[in-house]
BAFI-3210 file (N, C-alpha, C; in Angstrom, 3 decimals, decimal comma, padded with zeros to 6 digits):
// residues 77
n [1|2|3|4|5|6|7|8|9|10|11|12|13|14|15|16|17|18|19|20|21|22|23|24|25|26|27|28|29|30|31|32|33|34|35|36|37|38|39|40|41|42|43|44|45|46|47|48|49|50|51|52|53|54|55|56|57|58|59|60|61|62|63|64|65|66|67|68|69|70|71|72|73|74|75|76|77]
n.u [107,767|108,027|108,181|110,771|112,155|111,773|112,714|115,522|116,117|115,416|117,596|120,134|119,400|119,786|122,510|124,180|123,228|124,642|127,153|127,798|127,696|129,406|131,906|135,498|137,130|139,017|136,853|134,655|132,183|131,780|130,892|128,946|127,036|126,145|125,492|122,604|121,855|121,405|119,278|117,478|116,595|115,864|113,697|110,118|107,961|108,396|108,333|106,386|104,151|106,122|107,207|109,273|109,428|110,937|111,087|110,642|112,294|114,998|115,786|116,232|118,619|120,203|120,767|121,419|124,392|125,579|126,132|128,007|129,991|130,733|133,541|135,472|135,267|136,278|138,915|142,622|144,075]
n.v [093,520|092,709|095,274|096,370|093,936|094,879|096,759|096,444|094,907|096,306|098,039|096,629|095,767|097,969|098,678|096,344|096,865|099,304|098,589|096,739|098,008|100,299|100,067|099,909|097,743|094,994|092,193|093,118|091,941|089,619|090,565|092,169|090,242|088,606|091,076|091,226|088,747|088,536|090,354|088,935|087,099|088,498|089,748|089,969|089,605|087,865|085,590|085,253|083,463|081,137|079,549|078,267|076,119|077,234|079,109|081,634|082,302|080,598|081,848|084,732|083,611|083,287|085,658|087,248|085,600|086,143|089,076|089,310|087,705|089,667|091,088|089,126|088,417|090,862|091,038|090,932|088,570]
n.w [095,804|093,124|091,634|092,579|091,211|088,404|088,081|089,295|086,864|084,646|085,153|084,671|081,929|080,656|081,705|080,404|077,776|076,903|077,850|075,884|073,689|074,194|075,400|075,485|077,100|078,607|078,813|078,601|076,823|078,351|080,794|080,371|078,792|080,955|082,767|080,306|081,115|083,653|083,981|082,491|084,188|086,310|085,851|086,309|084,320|083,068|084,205|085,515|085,609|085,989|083,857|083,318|084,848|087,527|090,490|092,545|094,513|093,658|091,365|092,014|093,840|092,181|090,640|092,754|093,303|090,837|090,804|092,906|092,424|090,431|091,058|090,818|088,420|087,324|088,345|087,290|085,818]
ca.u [108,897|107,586|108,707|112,179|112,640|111,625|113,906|116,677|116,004|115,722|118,936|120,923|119,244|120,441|123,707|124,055|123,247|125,657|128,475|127,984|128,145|130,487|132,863|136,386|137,999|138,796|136,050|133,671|131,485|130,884|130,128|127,549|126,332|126,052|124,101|121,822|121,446|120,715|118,008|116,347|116,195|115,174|112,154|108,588|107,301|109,011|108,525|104,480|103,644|107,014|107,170|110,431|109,800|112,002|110,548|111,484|114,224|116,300|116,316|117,531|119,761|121,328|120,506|122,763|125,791|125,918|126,257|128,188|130,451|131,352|135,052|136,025|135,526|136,999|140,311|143,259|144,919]
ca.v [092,738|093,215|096,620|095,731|092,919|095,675|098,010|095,551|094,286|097,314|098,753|095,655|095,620|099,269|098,607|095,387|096,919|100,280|098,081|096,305|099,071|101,747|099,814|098,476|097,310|094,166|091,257|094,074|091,549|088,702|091,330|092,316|088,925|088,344|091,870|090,916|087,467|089,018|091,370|088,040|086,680|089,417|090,073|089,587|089,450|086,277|084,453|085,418|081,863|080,144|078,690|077,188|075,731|077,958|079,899|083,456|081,774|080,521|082,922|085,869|083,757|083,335|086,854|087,841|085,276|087,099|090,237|089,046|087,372|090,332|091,070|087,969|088,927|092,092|090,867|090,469|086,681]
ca.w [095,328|091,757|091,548|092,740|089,959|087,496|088,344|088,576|085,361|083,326|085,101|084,158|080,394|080,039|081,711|079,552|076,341|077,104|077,818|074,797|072,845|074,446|076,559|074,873|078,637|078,828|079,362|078,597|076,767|079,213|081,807|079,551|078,465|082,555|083,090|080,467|081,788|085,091|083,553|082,468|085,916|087,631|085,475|086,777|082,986|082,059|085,296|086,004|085,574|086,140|082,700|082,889|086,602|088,538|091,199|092,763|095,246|092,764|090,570|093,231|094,691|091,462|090,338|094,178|093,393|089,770|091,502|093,947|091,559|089,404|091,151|090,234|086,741|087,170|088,479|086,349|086,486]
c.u [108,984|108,441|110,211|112,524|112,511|112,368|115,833|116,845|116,096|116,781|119,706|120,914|119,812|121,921|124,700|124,562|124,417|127,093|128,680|128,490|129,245|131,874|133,930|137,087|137,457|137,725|134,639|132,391|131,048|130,719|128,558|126,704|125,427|124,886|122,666|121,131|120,470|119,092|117,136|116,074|115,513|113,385|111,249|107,915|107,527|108,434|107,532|103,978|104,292|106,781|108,216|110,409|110,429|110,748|111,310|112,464|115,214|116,932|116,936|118,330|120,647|121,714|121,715|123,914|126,630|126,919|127,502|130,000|131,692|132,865|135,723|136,573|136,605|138,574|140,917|143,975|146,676]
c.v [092,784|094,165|096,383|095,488|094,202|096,550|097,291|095,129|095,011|098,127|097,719|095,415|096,420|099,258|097,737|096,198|098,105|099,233|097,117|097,214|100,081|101,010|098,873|097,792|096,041|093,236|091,936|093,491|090,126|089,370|091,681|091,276|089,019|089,778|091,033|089,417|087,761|089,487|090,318|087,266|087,247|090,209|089,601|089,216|088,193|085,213|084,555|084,279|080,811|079,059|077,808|075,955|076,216|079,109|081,390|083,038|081,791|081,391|084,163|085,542|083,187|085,078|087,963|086,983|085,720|088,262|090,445|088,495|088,013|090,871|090,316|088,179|089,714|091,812|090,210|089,060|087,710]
c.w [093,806|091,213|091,458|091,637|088,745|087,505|088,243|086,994|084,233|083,831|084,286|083,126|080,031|080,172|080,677|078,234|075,753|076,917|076,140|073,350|072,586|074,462|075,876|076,092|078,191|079,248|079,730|078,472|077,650|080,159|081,127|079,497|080,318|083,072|082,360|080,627|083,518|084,460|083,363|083,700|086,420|087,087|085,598|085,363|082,576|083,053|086,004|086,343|085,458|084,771|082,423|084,282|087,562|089,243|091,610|093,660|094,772|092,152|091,339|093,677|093,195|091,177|091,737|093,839|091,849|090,100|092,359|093,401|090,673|089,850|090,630|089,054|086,557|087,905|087,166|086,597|086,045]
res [x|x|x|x|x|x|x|x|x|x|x|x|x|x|x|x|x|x|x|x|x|x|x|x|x|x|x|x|x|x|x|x|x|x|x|x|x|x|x|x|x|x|x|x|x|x|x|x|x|x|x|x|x|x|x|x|x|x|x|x|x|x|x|x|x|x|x|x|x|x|x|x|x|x|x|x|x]
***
């Protein structure tokens, strides 16, 4: 499960930091913000010893309604 989180986490940092950089489309940067928000969720490094109190539940099932989420964004009003 480790593994996983690590892999999530450094796609979503890279995707994150790309979009920040490259990407002028609309609402480019709170997609970004939101990857790397994800990336800090989903990382095993930060959350070894649950320092903030949050366990591995929470955090994936926010880390999935993120995810889950992102159409939303991506529609136009």
């Amino acid at each position: 499960m480790a593994f996983i989180g690590w892999i999530i986490s450094v796609c979503a940092m890279l995707s994150g930091l790309a979009m920040k950089q490259d990407l002028p489309i609309p609402y480019a940067d709170q997609i970004a913000n939101g990857l790397l928000f994800a990336a800090f969720l989903a990382c095993p490094g930060f959350w070894k010893d649950a320092p903030f109190g949050i366990g591995r539940k929470p955090r994936v099932m926010a880390c999935i309604a993120m995810i889950f989420a992102l159409p939303l964004v991506l529609m136009r009003p």
